[in-house]
C-alpha positions in Angstrom: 20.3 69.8 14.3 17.9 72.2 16.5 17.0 75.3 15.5 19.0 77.0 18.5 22.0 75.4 17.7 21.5 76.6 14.4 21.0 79.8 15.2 24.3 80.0 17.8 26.7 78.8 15.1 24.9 81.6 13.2 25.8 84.0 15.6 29.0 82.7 15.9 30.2 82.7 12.8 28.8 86.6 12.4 30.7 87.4 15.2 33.7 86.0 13.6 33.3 87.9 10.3 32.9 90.9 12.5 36.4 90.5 14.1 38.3 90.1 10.8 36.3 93.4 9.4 37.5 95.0 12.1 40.9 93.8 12.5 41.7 94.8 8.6 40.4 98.3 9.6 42.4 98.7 12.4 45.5 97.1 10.2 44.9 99.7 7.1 44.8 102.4 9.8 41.2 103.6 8.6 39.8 103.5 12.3 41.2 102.9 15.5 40.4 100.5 17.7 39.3 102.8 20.6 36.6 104.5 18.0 35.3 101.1 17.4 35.2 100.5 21.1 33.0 104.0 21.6 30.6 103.2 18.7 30.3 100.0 20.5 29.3 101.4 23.8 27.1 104.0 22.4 24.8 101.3 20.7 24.5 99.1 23.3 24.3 101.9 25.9 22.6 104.8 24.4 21.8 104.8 20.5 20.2 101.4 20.5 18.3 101.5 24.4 16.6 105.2 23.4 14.1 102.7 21.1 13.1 100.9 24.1 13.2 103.6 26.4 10.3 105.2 24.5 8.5 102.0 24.3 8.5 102.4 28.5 7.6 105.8 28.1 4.7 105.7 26.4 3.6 102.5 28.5 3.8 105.0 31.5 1.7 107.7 30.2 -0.8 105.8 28.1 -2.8 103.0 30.1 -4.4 101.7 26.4 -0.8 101.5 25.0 0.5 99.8 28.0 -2.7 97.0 28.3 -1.8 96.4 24.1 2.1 95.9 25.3 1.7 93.6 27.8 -0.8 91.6 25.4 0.8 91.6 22.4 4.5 93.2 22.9 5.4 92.4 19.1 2.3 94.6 17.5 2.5 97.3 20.1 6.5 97.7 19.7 5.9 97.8 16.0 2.7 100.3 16.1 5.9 102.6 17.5 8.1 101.7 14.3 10.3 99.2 16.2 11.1 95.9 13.9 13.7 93.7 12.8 14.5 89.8 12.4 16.0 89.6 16.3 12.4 91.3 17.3 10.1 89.1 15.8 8.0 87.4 18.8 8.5 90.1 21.9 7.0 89.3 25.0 6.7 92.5 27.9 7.3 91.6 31.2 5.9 94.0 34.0 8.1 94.4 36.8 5.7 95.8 39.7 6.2 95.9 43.7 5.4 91.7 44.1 7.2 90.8 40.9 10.5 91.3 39.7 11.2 89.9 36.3 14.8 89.6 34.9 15.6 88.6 31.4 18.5 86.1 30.6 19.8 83.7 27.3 21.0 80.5 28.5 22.0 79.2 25.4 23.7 81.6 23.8 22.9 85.4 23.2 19.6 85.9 21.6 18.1 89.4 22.6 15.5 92.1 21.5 18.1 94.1 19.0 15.2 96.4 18.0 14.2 98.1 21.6 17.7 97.3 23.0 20.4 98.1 20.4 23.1 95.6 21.1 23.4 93.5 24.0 26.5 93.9 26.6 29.1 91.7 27.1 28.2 90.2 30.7 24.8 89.7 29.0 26.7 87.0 26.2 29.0 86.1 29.2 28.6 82.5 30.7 28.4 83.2 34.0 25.9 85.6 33.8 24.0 82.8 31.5 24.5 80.1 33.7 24.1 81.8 37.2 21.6 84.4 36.9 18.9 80.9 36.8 20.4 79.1 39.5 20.9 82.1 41.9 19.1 85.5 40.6 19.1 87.2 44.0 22.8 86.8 43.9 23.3 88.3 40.5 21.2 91.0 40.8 22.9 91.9 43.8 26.3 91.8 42.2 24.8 94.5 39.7 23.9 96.4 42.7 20.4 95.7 42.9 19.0 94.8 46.2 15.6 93.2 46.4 13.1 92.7 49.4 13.1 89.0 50.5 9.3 88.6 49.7 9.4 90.0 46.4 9.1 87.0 43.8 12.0 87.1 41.1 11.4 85.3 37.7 13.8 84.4 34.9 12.8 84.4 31.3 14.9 82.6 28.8 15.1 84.1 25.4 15.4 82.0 22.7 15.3 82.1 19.2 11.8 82.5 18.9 11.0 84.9 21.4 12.4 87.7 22.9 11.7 89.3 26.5 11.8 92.9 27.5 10.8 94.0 31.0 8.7 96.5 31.5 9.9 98.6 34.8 8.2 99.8 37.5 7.5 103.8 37.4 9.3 105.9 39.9 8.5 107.8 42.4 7.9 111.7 41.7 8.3 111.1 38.3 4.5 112.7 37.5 5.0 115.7 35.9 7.6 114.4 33.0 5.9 114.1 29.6 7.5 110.9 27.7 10.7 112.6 26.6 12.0 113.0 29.8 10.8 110.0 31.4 12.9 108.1 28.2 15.3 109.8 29.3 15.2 107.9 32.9 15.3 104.4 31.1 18.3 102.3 31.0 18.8 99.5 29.3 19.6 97.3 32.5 16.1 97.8 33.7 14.6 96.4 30.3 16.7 93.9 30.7 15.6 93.1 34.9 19.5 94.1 36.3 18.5 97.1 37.4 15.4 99.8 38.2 15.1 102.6 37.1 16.0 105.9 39.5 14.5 109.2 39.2 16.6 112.2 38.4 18.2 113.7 41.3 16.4 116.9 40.1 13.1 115.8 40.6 
């Protein structure tokens, strides 16, 4: 039995455990469903991206930090106090204006937990595993991201070994923000290669 396979029935049987926790929960009437549901989206959205979103931050600002990151993501993600078992080998993918990266788990859902919090749905979905290999530009365009036709896309494949966060470009007029508020700018869906990330309409 592979390693992966090992690792999805894993997963699969931790998601299953999950259900009935929360099910008897929701049955004894000590949560509702629809708080789960917002702790939910505030992990995968908010809580568990801000990690990440500093890691990008600081990438920005620091040119040492960022030429560490790209060589060794796992040492310079964990020099920031960012570990855990579904972080152990991360590799940092630099988006720039030739190269767009975009990150994806064909096999099942394996993903950076420690920089990302907990990944989406779509992300664990199979059509977004199978397609977004065979037709990226099509994907990404679905998610509303529209690339130039001579800009290279690549798509990494997480697996149980290693993990792959993108690193996204910088905007425009985004000079003046210390790391704080340039964190603030980072979404999740760029880290993951969906999406880029926008400058405040107040800059």
């Amino acid at each position: 039995m592979s390693h992966d396979h090992d690792h999805d029935h894993h997963e699969s049987a931790a998601a299953l455990r999950t259900r009935a926790i929360e099910s008897l929960l929701v049955e004894k009437g000590l949560v509702s469903s629809d708080t789960i549901d917002a702790v939910v989206r505030a992990y995968e959205e908010d809580i568990g991206p801000l990690n990440g979103a500093r890691v990008v931050a600081r990438a920005w600002t620091d040119p040492a930090y960022k030429k560490q990151l790209l060589a060794d993501g796992t040492a310079a993600i964990a020099a920031l106090g960012y570990t855990g078992r579904e972080g152990g080998q991360m590799v940092v993918l630099e988006n720039t204006p030739e190269v767009h990266n975009v990150v994806v788990c064909t096999l099942c859902s394996c993903y950076p937990w420690p920089v990302l919090g907990l990944p989406p749905a779509w992300y664990k979905s199979y059509a977004y595993r199978s397609r977004v290999v065979r037709e990226p530009r099509v994907v990404l365009r679905e998610f509303g991201l529209e690339l130039p036709a001579e800009m290279e896309v690549r798509v990494w494949d997480s697996n149980s070994e290693v993990r792959y966060m993108v690193l996204p470009e910088r905007p425009a007029r985004t000079e003046g923000l210390d790391e704080n508020a340039l964190a603030a700018l980072v979404t999740r869906d760029a880290m993951i290669g969906v999406a880029k990330v926008q400058a405040s309409a107040d800059e």
